[in-house]
C-alpha positions as CSV (number, residue, x, y, z in Angstrom):
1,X,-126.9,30.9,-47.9
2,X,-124.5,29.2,-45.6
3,X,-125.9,30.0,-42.7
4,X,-129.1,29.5,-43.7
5,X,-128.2,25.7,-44.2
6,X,-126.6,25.7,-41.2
7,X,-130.0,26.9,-39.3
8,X,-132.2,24.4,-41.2
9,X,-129.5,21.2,-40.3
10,X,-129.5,22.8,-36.6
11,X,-133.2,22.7,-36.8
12,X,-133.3,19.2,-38.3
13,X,-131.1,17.9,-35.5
14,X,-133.1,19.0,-32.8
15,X,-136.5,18.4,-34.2
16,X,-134.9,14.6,-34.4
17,X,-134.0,14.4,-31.0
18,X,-137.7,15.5,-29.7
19,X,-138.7,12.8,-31.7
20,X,-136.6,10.0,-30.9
21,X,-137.0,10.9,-27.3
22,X,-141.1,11.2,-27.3
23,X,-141.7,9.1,-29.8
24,X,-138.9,5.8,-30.9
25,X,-140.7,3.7,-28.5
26,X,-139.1,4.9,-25.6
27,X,-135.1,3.2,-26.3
28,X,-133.4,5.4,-24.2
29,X,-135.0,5.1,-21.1
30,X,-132.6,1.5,-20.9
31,X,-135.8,0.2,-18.3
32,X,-136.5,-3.1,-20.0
33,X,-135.2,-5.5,-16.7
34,X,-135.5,-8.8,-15.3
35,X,-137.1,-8.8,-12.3
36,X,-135.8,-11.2,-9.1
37,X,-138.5,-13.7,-9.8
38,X,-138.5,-17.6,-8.9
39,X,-140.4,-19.8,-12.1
40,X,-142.9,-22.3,-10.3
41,X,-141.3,-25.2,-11.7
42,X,-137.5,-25.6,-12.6
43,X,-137.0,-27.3,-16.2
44,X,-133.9,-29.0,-17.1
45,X,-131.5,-26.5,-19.1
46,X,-129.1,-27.7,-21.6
47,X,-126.7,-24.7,-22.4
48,X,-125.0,-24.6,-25.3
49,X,-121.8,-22.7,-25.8
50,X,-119.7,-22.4,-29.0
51,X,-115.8,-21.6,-28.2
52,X,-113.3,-20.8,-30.6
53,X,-109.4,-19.8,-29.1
54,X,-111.3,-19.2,-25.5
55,X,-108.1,-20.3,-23.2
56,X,-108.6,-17.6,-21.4
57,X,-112.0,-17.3,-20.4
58,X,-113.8,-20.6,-21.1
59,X,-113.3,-22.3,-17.5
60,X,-114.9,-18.7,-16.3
61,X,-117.8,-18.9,-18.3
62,X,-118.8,-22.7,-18.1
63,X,-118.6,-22.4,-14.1
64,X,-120.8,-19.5,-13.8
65,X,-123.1,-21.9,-15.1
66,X,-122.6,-24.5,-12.6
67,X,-122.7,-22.2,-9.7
68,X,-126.4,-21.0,-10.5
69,X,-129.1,-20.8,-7.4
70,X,-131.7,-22.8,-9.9
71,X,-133.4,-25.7,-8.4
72,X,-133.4,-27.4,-12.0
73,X,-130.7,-29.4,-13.7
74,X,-128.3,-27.4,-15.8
75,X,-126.3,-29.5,-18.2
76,X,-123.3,-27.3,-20.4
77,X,-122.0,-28.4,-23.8
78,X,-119.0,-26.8,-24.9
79,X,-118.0,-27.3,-29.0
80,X,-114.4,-27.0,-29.3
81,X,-114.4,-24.9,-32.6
82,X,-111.3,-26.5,-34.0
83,X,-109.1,-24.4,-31.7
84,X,-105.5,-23.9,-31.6
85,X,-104.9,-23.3,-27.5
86,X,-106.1,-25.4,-24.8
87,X,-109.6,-24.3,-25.1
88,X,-111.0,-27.7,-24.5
89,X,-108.3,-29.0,-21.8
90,X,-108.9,-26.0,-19.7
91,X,-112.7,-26.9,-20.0
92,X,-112.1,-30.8,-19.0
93,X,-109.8,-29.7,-16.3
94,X,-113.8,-28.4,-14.7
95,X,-113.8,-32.1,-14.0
96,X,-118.0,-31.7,-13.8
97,X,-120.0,-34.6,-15.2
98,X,-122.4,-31.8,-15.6
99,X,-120.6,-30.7,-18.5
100,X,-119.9,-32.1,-21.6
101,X,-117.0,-30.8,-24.4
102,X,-117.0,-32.0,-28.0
103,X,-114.8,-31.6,-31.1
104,X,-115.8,-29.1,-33.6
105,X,-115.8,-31.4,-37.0
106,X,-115.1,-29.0,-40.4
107,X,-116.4,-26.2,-41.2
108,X,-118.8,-27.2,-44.4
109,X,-119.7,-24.7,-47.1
110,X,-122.8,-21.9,-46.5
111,X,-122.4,-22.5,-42.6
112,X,-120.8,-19.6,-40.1
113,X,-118.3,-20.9,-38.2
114,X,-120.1,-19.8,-34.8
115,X,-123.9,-21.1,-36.0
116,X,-121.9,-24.0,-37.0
117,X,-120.2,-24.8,-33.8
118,X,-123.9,-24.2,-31.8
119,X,-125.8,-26.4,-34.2
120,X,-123.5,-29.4,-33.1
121,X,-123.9,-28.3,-29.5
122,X,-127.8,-28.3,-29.9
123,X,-127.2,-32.1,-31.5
124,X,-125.2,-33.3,-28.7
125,X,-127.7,-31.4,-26.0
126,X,-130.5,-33.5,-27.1
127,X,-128.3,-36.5,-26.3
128,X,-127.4,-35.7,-23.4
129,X,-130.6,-33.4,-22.1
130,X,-133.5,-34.6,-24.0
131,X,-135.3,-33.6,-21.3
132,X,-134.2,-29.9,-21.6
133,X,-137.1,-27.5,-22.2
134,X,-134.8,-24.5,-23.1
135,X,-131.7,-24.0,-24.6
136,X,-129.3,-21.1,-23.2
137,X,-127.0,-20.3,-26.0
138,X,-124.3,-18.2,-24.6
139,X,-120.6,-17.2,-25.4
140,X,-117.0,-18.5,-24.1
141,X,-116.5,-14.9,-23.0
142,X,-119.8,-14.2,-21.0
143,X,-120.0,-15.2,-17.0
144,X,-123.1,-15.5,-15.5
145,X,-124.0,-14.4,-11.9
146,X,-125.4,-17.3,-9.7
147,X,-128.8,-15.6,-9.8
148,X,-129.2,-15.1,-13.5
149,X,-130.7,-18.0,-14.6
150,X,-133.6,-18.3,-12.2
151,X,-135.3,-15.0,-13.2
152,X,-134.6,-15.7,-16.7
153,X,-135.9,-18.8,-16.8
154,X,-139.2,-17.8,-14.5
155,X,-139.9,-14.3,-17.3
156,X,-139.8,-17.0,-20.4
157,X,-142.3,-19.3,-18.1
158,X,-144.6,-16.7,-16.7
159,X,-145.0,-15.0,-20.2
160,X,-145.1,-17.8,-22.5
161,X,-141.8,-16.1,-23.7
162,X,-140.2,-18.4,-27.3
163,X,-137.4,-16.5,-26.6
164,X,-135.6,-14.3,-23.4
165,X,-132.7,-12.6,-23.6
166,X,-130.1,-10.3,-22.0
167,X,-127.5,-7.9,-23.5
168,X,-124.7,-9.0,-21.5
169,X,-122.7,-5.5,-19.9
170,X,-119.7,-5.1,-21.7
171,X,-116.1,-4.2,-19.5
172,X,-116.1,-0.6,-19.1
173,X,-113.1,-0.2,-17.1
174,X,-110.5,1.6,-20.0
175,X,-110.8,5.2,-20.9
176,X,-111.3,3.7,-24.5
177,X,-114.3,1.7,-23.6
178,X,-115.6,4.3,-21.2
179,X,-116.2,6.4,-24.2
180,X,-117.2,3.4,-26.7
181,X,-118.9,1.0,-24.7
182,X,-121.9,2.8,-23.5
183,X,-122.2,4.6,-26.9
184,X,-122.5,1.3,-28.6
185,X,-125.0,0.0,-26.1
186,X,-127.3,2.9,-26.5
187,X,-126.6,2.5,-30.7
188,X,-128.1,-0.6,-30.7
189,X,-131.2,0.5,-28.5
190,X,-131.7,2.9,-31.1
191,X,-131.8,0.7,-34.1
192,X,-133.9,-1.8,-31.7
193,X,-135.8,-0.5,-29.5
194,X,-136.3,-3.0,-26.4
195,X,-140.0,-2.1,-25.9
196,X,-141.0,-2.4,-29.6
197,X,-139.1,-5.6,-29.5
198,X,-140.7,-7.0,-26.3
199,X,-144.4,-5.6,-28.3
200,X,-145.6,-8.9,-29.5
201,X,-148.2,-6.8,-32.1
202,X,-144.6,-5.2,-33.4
203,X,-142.4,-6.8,-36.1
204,X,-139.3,-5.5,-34.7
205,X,-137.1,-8.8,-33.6
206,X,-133.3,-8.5,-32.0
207,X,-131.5,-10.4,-29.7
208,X,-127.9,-10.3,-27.7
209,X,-125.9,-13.1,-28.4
210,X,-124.2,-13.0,-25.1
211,X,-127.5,-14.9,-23.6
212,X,-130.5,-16.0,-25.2
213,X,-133.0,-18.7,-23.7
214,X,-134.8,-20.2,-26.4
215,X,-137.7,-23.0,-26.7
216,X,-136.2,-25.9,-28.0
217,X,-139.6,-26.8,-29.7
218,X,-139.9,-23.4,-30.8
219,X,-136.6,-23.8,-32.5
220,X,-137.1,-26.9,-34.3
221,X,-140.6,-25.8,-35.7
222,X,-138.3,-22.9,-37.0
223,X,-136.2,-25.1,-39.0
224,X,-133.5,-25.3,-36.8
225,X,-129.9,-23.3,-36.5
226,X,-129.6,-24.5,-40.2
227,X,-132.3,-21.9,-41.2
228,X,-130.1,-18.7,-40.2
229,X,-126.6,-21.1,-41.1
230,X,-125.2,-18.4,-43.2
231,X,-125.9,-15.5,-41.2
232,X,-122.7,-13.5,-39.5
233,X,-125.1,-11.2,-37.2
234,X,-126.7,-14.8,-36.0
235,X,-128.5,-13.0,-32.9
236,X,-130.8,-10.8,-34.2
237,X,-131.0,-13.5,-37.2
238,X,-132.3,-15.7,-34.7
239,X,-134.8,-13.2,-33.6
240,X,-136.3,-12.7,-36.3
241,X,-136.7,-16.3,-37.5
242,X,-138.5,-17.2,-34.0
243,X,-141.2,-14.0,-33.4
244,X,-143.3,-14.8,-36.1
245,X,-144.0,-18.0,-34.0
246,X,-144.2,-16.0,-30.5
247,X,-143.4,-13.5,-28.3
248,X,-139.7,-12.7,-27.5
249,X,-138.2,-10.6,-24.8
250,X,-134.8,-8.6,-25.0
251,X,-133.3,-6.7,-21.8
252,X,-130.5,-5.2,-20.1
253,X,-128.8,-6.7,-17.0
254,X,-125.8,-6.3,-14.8
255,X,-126.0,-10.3,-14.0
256,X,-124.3,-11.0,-17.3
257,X,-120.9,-9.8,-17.8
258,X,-118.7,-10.1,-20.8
259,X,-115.1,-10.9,-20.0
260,X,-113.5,-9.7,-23.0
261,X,-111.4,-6.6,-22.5
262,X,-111.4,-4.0,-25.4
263,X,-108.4,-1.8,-24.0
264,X,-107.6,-0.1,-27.0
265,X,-109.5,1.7,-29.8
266,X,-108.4,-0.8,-32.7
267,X,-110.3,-3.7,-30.4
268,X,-113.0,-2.0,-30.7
269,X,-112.9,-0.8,-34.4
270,X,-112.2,-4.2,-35.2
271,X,-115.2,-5.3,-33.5
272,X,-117.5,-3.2,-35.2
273,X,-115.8,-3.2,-38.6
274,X,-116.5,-7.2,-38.8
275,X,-120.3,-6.6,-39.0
276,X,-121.1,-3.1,-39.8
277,X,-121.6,-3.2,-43.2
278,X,-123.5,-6.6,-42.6
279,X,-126.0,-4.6,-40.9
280,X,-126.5,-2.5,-43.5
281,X,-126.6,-5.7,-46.1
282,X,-123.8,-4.7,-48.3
283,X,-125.3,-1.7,-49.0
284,X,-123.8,1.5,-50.6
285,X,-127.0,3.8,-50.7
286,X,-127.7,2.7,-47.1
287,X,-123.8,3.3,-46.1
288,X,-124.5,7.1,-47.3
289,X,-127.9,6.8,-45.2
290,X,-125.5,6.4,-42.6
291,X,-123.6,8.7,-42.7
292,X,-125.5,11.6,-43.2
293,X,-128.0,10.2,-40.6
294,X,-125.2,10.5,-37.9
295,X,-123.6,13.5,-38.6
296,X,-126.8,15.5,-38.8
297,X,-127.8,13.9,-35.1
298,X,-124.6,13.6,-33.6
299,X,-122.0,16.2,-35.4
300,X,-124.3,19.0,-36.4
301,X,-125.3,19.6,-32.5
302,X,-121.8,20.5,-31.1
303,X,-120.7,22.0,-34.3
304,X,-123.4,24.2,-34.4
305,X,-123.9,25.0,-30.7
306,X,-120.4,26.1,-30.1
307,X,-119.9,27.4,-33.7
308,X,-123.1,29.1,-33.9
309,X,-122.1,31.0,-30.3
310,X,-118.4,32.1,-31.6
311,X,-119.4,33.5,-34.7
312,X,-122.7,35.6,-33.3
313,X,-125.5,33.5,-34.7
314,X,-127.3,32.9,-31.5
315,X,-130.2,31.3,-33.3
316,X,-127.9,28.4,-34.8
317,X,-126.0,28.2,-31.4
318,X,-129.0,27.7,-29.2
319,X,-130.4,25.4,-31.7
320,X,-127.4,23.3,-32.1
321,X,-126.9,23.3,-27.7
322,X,-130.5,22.2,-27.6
323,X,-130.2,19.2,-29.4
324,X,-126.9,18.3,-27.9
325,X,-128.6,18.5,-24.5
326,X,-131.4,16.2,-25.5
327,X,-128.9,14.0,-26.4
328,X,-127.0,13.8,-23.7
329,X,-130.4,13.5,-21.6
330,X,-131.2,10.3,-24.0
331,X,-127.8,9.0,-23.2
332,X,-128.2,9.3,-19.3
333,X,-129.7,5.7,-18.1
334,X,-127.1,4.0,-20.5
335,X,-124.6,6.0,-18.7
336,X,-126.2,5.0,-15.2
337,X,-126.6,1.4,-16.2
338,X,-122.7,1.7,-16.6
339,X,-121.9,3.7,-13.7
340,X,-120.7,6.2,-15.5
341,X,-120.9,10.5,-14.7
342,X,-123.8,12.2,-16.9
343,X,-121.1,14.7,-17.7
344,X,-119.9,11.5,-20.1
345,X,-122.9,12.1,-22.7
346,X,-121.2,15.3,-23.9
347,X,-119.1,13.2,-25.5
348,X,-121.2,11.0,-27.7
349,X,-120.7,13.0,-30.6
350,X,-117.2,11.8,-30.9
351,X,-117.9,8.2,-30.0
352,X,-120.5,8.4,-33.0
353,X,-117.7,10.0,-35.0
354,X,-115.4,7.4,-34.5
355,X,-118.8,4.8,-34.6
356,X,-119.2,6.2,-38.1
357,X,-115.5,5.9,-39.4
358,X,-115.6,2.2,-38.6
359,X,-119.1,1.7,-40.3
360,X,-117.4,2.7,-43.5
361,X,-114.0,0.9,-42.3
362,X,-116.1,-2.0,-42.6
363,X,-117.8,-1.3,-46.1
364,X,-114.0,-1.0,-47.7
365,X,-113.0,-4.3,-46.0
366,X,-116.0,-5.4,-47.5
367,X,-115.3,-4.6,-51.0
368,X,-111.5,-5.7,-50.5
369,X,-112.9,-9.1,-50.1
370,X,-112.1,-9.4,-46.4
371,X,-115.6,-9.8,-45.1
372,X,-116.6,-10.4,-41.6
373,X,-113.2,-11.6,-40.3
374,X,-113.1,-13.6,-37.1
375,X,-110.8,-16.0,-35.7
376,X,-109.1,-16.5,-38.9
377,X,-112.2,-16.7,-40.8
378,X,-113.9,-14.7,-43.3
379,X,-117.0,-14.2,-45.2
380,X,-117.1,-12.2,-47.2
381,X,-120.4,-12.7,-49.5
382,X,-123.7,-13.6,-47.8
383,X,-127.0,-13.0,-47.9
384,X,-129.1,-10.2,-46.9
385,X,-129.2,-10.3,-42.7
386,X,-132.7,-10.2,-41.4
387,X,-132.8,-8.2,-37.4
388,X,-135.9,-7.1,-37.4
């Protein structure tokens, strides 16, 4: 009876992979890229950028935006999130009239401090830019190559795009993120696949928070920031609020670059704990979905494949190597994007072990009361998220 259920999971597993592979809308092929293209005309860009306790990285960021090759004007707004370093000095020490940094004011009730902090910025943009066509919302932790505007601004124009953005590449330089990083990265095209996405006939909406270029009409027919204010995955949020009024557009780049280091496994966990069970909207039945749904396509593979071989059940052994295979195969252009050996995919069953252990990390911080903790916030009851 045992090994019968072993041979049907086995089976499962690998039938799954064929699937996702042939027919998931083609996530793991990581090919959805910005070209080098120049837009015909150059509109004024106000970019907005929210910054919370970013001493470190905050001058980096808002110069990359200064040092663009984009023929238009680019004017920054930095919102001082109430921050105890010298977020805001280390911004003013820039010296730029091209950029602009304003007090945070308090954090008022139903808002996320983040959505709260870009609204403002999006306030003072259109005093300063009123010009501006788009708005760039980016991070205090994300630099931007000099030649990462230009293209992105030229798809959005060429393609009567609402929306454009890029999933910034993570640091992959500690042994820790080599093995989480990609894994996440290639998660995420999974539960959003980029083609789907970029299908204007398809209601599947995500974005990467790292760098979005967004309509500024298109937002305010929306309703504004104020219409996703309580949401703690804001990106995809934000998504999903603007397709219904047009296309959007979600890629993969090496001209974006987060600057946050996640050295150790508890950055990492922490990272993911704070929204995981958001994703699943405070779910317990979808929690289990979870969790069966990884280990049968990430555990059972190895387990069986190795197991099967040891104890003389070739049938369960070839079945469970066949589906770790495809997997690893699926893995490969996430692992190229990251400059990583394909030999690294063998090991995504582990990262999705660990991947799974902080999902339900985050549903028992949930029901502590902690809630998506960030920066010395929480919040810890809000409404259903909305990614697609």
């Amino acid at each position: 009876m045992f090994t019968d259920a072993v041979t049907i999971a086995a089976a499962v597993s690998l039938l799954a992979w064929i699937w996702l592979l042939l027919a998931h809308g083609r996530f793991w092929r990581a090919d959805q890229r910005l070209g080098d293209e120049t837009p015909a005309e150059a509109p004024t860009i106000a970019v907005v950028i929210p910054a919370r306790d970013e001493e470190a990285t905050i001058a980096d960021a808002v110069a990359s935006h200064l040092d663009q090759d984009y023929a238009g004007e680019v004017r920054v707004v930095v919102v001082d999130d109430n921050s105890s370093d010298g977020t805001a000095a280390a911004v003013r020490a820039l010296a730029d009239d091209r950029v602009t940094v304003i007090d945070g004011q308090p954090l008022p009730a139903g808002w996320t401090g983040k959505l709260w902090a870009v609204s403002q910025g999006i306030d003072a943009a259109a005093e300063i830019a009123p010009e501006a066509r788009y708005l760039l919302l980016t991070d205090a932790d994300i630099e931007h190559d000099p030649d990462s505007l230009r293209p992105l601004v030229a798809k959005a124009e060429a393609n009567s795009l609402h929306l454009v953005s890029l999933m910034a590449k993570l640091r992959c330089k500690s042994r820790w993120e080599q093995l989480l990083i990609p894994a996440f990265v290639f998660f995420f095209q999974k539960l959003y696949p980029f083609p789907r996405v970029n299908n204007p006939r398809s209601g599947m909406a995500a974005a990467a928070g790292g760098c979005m270029l967004l309509r500024r009409d298109t937002l305010a027919a929306a309703g504004g920031i104020a219409a996703i204010r309580d949401r703690v995955i804001d990106d995809c949020a934000l998504a999903a609020l603007i397709k219904p009024l047009g296309p959007i557009w979600l890629g993969l780049t090496d001209r974006v670059h987060s600057l946050r280091a996640y050295p150790r496994l508890d950055d990492v966990w922490n990272m993911v704990a704070r929204t995981a069970f958001v994703q699943l909207r405070h779910s317990a039945l979808l929690l289990l979905g979870t969790v069966v749904g990884m280990a049968l396509l990430y555990l059972v593979p190895p387990l069986a494949g190795i197991g099967g071989l040891l104890a003389g059940e070739r049938l369960i052994g070839n079945l469970g190597l066949a589906a770790w295979l495809l997997m690893t195969v699926a893995f490969g252009p996430t692992l190229k994007l990251y400059r990583l050996s394909m030999m690294e995919g063998f090991t995504l069953p582990y990262a999705a072990l660990l991947y799974t252990l902080m999902t339900i990390d985050s549903a028992r911080r949930h029901w502590r009361g902690e809630g998506g903790g960030w920066k010395g916030r929480t919040y810890p009851e809000h409404g259903p998220e909305h990614g697609g």
